[in-house]
PDB file of N, CA, C and O in Angstrom:
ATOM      1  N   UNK A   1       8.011  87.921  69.095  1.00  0.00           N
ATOM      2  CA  UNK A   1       6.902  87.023  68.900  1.00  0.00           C
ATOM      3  C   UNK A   1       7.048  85.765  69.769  1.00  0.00           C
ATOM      4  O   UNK A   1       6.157  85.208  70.411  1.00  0.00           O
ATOM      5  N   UNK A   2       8.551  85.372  69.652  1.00  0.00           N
ATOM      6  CA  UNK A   2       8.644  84.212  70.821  1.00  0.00           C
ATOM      7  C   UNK A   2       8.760  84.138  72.223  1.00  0.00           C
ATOM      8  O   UNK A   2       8.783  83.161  72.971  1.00  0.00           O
ATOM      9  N   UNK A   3       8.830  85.363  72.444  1.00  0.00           N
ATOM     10  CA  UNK A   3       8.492  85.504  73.632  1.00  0.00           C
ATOM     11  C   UNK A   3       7.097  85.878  74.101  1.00  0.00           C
ATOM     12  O   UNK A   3       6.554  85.199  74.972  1.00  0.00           O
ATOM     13  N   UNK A   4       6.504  86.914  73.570  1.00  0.00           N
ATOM     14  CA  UNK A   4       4.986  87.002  73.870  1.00  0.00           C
ATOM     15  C   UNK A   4       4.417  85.542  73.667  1.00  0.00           C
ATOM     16  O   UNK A   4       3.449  85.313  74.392  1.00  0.00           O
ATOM     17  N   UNK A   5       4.748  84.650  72.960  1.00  0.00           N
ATOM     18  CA  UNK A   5       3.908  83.061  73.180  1.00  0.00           C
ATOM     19  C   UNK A   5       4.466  82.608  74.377  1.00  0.00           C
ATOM     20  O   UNK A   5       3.671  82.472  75.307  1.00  0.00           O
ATOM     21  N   UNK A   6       5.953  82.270  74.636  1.00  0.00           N
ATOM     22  CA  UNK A   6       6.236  81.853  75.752  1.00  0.00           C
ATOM     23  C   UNK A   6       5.087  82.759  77.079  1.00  0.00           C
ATOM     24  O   UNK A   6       4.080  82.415  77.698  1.00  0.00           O
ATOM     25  N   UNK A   7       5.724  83.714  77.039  1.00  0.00           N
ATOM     26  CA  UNK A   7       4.784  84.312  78.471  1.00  0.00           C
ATOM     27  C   UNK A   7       3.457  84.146  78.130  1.00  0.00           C
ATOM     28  O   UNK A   7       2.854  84.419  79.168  1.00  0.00           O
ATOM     29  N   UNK A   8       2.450  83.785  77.065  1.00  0.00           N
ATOM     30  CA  UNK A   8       1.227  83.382  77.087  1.00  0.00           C
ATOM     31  C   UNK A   8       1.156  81.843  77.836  1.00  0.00           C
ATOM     32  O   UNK A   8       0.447  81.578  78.807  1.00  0.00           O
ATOM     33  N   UNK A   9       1.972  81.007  77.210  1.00  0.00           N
ATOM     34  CA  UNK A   9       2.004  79.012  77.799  1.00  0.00           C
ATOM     35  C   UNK A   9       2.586  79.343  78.866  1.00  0.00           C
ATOM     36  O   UNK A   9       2.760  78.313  79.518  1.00  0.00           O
ATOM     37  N   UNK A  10       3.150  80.600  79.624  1.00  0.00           N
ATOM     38  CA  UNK A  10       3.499  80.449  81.120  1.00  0.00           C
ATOM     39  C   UNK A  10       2.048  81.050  82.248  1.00  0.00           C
ATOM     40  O   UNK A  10       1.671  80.718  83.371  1.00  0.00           O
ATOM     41  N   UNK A  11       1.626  81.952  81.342  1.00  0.00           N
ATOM     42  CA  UNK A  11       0.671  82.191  82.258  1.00  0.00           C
ATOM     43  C   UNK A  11      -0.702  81.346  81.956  1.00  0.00           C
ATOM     44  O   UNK A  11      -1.553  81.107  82.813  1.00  0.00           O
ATOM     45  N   UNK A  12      -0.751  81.035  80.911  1.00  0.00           N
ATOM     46  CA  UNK A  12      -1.904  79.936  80.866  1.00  0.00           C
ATOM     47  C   UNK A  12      -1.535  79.198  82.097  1.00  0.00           C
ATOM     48  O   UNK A  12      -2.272  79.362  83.070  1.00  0.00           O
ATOM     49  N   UNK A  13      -0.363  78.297  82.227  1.00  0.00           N
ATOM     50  CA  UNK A  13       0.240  77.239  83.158  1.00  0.00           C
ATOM     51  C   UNK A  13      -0.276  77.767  84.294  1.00  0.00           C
ATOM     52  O   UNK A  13      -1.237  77.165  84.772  1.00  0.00           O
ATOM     53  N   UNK A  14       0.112  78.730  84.843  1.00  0.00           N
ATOM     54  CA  UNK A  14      -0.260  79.237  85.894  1.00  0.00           C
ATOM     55  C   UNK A  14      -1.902  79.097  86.141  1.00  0.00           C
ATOM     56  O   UNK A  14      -2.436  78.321  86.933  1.00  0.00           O
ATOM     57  N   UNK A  15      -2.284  79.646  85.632  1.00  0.00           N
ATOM     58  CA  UNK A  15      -3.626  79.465  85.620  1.00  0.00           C
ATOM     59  C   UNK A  15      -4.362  77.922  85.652  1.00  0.00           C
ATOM     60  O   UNK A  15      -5.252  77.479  86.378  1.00  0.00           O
ATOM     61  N   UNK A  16      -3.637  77.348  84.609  1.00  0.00           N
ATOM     62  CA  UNK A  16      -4.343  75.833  84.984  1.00  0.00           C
ATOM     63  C   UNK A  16      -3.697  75.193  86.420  1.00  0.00           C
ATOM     64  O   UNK A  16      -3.998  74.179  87.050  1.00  0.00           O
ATOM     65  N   UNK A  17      -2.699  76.216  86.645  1.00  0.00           N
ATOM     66  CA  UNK A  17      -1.826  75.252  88.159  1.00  0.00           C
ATOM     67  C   UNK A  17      -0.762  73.895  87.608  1.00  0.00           C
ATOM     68  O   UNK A  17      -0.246  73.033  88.320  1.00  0.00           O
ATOM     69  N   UNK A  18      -0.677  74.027  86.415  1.00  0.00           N
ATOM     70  CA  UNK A  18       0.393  73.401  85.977  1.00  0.00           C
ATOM     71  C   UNK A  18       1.816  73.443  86.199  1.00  0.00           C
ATOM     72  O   UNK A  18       1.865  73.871  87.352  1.00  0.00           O
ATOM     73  N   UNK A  19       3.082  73.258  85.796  1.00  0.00           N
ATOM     74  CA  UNK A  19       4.435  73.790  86.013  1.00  0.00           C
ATOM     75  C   UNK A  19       4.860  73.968  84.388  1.00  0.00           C
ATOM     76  O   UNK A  19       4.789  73.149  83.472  1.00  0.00           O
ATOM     77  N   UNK A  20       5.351  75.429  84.398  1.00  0.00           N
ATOM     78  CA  UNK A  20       6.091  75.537  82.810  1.00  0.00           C
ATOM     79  C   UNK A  20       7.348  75.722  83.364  1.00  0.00           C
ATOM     80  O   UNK A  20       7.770  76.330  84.348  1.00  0.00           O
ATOM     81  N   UNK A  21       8.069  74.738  82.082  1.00  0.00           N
ATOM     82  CA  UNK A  21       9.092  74.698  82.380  1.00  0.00           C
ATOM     83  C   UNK A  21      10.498  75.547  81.714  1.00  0.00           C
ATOM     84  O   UNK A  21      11.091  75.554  80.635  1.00  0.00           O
ATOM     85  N   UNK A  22      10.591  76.047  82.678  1.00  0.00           N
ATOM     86  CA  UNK A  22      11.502  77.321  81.679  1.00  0.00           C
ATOM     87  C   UNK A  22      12.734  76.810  80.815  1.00  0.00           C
ATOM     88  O   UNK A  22      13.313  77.543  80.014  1.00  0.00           O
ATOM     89  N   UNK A  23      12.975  75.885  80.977  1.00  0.00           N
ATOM     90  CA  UNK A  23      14.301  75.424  80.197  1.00  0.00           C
ATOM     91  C   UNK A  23      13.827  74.686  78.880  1.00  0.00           C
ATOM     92  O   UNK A  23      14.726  74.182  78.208  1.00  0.00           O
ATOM     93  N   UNK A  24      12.710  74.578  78.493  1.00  0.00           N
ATOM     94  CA  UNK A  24      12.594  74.330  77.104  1.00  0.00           C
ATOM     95  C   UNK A  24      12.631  75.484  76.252  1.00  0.00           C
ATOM     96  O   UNK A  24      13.273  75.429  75.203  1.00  0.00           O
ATOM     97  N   UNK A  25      11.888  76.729  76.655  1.00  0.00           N
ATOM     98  CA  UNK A  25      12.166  77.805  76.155  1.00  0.00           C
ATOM     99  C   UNK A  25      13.514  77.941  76.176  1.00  0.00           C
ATOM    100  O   UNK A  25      13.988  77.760  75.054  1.00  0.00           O
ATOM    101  N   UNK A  26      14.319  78.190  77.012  1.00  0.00           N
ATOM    102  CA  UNK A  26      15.758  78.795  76.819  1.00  0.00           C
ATOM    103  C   UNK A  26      16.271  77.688  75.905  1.00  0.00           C
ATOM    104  O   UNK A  26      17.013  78.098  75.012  1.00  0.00           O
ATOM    105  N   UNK A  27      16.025  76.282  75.930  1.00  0.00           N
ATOM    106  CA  UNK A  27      16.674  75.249  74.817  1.00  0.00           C
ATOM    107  C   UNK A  27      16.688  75.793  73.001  1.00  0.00           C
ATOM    108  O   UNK A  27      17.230  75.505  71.934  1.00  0.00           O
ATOM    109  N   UNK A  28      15.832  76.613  73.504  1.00  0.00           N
ATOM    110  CA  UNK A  28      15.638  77.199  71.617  1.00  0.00           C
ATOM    111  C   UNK A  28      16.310  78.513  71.421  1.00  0.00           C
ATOM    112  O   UNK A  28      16.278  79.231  70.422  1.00  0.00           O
ATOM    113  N   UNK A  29      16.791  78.658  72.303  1.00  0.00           N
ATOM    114  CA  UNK A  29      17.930  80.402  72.288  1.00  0.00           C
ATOM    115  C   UNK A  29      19.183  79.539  70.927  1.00  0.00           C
ATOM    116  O   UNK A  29      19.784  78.466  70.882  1.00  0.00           O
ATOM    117  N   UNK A  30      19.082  80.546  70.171  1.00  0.00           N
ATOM    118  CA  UNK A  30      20.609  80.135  69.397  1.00  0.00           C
ATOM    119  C   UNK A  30      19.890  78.695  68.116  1.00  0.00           C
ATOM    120  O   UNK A  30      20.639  78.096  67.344  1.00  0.00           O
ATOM    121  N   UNK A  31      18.572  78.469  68.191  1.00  0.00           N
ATOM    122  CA  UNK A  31      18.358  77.503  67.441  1.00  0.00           C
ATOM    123  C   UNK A  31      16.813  77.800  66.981  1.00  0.00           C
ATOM    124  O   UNK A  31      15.886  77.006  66.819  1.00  0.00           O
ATOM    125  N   UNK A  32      16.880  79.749  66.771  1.00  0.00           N
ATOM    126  CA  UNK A  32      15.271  79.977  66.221  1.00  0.00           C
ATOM    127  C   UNK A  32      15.543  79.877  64.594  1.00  0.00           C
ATOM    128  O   UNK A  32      16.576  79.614  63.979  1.00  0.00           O
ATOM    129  N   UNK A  33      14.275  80.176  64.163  1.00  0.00           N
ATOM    130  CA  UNK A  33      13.762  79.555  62.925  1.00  0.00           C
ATOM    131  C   UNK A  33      15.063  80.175  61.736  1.00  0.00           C
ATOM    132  O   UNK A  33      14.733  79.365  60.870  1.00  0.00           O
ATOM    133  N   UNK A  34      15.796  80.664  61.314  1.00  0.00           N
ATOM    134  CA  UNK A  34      16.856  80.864  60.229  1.00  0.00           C
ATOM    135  C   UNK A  34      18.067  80.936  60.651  1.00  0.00           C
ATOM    136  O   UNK A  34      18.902  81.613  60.051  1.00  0.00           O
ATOM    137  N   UNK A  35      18.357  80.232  61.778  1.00  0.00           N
ATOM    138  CA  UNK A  35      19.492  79.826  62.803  1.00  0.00           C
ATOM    139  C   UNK A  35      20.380  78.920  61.812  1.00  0.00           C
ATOM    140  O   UNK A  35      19.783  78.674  60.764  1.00  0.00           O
ATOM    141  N   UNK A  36      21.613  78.394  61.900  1.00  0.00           N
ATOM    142  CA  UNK A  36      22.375  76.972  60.997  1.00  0.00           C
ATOM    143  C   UNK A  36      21.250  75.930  62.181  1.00  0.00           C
ATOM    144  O   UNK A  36      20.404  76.778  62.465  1.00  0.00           O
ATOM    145  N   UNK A  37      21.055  75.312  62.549  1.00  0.00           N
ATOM    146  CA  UNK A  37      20.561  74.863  63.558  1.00  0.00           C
ATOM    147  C   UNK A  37      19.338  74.903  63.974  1.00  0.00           C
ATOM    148  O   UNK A  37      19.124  74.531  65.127  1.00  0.00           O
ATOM    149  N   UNK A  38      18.508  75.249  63.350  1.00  0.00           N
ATOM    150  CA  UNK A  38      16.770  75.552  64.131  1.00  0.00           C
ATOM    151  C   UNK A  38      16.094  74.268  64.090  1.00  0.00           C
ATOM    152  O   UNK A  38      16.097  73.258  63.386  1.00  0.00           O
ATOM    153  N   UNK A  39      15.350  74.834  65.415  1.00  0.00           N
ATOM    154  CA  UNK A  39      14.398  73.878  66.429  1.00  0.00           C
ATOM    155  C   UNK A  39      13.200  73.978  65.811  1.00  0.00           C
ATOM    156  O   UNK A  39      12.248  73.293  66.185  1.00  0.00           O
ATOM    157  N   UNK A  40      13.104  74.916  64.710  1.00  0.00           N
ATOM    158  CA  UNK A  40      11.398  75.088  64.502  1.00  0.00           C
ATOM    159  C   UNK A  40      11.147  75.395  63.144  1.00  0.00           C
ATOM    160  O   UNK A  40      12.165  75.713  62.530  1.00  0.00           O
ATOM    161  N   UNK A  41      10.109  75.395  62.499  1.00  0.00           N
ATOM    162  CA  UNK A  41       9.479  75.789  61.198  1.00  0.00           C
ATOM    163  C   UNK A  41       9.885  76.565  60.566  1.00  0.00           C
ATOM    164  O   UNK A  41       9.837  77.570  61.276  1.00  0.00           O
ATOM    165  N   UNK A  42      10.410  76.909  59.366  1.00  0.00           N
ATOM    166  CA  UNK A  42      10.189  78.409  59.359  1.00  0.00           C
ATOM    167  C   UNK A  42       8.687  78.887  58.550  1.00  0.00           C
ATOM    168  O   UNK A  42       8.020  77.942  58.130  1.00  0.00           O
ATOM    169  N   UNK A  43       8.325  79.799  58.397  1.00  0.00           N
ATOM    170  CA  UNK A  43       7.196  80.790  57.912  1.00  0.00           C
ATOM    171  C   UNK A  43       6.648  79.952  56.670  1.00  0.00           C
ATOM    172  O   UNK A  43       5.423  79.843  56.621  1.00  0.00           O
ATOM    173  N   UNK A  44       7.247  79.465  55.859  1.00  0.00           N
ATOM    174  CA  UNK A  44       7.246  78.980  54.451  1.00  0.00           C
ATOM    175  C   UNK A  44       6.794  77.738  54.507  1.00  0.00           C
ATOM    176  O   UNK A  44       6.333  77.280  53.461  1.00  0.00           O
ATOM    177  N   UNK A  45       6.810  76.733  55.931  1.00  0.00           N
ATOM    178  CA  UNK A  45       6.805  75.459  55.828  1.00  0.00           C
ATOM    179  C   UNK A  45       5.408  75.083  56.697  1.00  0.00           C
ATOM    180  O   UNK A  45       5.134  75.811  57.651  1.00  0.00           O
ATOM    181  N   UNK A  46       4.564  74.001  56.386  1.00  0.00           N
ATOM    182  CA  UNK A  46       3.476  73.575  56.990  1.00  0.00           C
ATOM    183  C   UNK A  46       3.981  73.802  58.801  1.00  0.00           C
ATOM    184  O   UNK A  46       5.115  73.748  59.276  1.00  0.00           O
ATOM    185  N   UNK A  47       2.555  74.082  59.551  1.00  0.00           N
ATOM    186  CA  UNK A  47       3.173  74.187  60.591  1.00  0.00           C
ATOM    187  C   UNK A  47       4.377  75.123  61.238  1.00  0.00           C
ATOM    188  O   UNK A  47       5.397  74.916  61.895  1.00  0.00           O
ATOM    189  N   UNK A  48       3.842  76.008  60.809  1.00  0.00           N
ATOM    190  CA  UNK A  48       4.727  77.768  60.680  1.00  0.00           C
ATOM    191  C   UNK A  48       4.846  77.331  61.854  1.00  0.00           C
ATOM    192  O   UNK A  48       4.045  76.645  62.490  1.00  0.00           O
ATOM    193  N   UNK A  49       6.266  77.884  62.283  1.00  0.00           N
ATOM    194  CA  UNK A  49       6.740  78.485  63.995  1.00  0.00           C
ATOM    195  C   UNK A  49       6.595  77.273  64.863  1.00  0.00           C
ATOM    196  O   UNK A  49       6.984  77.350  66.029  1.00  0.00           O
ATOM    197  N   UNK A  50       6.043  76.100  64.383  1.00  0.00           N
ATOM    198  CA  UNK A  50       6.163  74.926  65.913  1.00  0.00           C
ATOM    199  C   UNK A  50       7.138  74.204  65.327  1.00  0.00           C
ATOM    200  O   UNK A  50       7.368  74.199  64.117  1.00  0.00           O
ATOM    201  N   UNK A  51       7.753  73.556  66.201  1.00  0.00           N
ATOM    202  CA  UNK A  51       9.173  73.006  66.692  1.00  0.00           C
ATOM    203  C   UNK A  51       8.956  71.837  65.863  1.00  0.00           C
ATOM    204  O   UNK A  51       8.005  71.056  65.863  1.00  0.00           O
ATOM    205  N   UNK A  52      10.499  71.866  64.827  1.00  0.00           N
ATOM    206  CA  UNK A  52      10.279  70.674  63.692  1.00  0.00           C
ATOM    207  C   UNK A  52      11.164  69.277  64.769  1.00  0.00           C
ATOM    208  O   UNK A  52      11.474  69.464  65.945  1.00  0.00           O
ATOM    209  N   UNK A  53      11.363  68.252  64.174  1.00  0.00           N
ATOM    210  CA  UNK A  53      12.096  66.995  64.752  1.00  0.00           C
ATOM    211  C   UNK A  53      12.751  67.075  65.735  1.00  0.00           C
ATOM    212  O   UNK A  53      12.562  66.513  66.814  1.00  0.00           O
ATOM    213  N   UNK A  54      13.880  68.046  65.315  1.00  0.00           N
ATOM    214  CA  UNK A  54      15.094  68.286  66.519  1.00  0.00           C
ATOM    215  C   UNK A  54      14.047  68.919  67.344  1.00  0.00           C
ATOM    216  O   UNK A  54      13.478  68.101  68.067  1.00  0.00           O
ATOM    217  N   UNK A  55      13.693  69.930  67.433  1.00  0.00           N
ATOM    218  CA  UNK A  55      12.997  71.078  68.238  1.00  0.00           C
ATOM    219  C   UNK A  55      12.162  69.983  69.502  1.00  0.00           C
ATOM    220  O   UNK A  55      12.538  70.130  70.665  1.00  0.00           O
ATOM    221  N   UNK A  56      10.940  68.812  69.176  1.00  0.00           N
ATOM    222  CA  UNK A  56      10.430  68.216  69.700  1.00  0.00           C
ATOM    223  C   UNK A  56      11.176  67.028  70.428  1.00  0.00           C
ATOM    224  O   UNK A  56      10.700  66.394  71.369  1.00  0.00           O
ATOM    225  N   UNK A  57      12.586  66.793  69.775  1.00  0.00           N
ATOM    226  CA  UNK A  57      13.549  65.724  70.158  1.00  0.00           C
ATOM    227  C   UNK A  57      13.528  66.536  71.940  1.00  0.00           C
ATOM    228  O   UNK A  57      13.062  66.150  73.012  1.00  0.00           O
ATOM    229  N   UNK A  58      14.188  67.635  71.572  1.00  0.00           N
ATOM    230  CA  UNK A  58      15.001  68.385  72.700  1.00  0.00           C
ATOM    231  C   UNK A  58      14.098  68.504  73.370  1.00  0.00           C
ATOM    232  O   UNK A  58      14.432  68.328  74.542  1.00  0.00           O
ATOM    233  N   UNK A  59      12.590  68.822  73.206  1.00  0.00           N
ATOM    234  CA  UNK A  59      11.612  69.095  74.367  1.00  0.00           C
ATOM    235  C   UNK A  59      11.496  67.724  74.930  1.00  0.00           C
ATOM    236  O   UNK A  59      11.067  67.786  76.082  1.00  0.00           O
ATOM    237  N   UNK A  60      11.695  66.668  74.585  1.00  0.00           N
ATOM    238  CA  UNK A  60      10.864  65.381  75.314  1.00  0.00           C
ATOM    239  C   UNK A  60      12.198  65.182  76.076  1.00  0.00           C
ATOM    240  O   UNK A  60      12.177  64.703  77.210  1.00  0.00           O
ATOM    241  N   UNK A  61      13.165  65.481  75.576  1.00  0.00           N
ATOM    242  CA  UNK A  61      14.640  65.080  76.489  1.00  0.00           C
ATOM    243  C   UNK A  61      14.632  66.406  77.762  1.00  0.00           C
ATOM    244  O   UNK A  61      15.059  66.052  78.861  1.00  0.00           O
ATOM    245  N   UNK A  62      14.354  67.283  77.681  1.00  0.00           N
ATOM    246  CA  UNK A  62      14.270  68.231  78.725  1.00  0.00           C
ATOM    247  C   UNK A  62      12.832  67.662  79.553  1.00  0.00           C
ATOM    248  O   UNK A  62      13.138  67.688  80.746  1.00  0.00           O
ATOM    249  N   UNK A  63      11.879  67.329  79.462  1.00  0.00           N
ATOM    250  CA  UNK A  63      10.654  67.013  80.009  1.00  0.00           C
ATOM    251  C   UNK A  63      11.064  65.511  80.496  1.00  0.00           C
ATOM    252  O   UNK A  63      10.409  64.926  81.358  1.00  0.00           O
ATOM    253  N   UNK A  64      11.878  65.106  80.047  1.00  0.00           N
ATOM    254  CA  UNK A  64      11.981  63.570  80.693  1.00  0.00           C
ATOM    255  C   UNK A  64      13.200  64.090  81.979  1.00  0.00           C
ATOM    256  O   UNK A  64      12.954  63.830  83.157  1.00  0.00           O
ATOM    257  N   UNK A  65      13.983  64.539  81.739  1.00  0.00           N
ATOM    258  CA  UNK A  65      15.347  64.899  82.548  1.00  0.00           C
ATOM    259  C   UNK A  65      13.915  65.852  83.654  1.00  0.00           C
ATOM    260  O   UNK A  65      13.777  65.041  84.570  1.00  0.00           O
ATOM    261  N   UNK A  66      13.249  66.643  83.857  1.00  0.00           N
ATOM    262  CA  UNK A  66      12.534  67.325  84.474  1.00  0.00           C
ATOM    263  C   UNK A  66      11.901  66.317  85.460  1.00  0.00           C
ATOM    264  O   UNK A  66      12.084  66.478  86.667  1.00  0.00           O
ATOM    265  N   UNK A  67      11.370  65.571  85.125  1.00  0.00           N
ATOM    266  CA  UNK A  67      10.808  64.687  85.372  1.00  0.00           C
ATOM    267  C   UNK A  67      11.597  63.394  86.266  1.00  0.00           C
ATOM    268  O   UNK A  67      11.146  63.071  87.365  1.00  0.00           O
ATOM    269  N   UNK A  68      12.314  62.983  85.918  1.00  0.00           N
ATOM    270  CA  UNK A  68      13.428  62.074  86.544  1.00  0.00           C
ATOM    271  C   UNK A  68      13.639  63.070  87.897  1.00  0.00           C
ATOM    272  O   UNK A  68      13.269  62.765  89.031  1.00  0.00           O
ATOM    273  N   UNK A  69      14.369  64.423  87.494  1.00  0.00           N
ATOM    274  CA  UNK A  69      14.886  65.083  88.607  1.00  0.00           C
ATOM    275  C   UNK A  69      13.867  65.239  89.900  1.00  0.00           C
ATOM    276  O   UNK A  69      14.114  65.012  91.085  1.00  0.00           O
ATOM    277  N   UNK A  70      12.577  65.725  89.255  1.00  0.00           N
ATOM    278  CA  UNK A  70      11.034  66.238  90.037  1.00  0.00           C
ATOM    279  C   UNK A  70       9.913  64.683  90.695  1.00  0.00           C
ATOM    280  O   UNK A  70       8.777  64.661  91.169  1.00  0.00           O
ATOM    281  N   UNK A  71      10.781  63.737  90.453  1.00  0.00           N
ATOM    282  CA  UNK A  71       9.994  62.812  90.938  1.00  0.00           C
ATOM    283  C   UNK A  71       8.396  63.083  90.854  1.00  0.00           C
ATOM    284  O   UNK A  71       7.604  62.250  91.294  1.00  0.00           O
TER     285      UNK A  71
END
């Protein structure tokens, strides 16, 4: 399932001519939803499957580091 969304927000990207950035996806390997550690919702909780505190911490720290690097 997390991957068929990923390859959907990559090819959307594409399509709008945007850049997806592959290392937020791989940031959630080892930290999906019933992980000691998860980045995201689980099933039971408002906001099924999108990325709880930590999950959104780590995306703005990968999108800022992206960003710094990509001028």
């Amino acid at each position: 399932m997390v991957q068929t969304a990923s390859n959907t927000a990559k090819a959307a990207a594409a399509v709008a001519h945007i850049k997806f950035i592959e290392a937020v996806k791989d940031a959630f390997v080892g930290h999906e939803m019933y992980s000691a550690d998860p980045y995201c919702n689980n099933v039971t909780e408002p906001n099924a499957l999108y990325p709880n505190l930590k999950g959104y911490q780590k995306i703005g720290e990968i999108v800022a580091d992206y960003l710094k690097s990509h001028g």
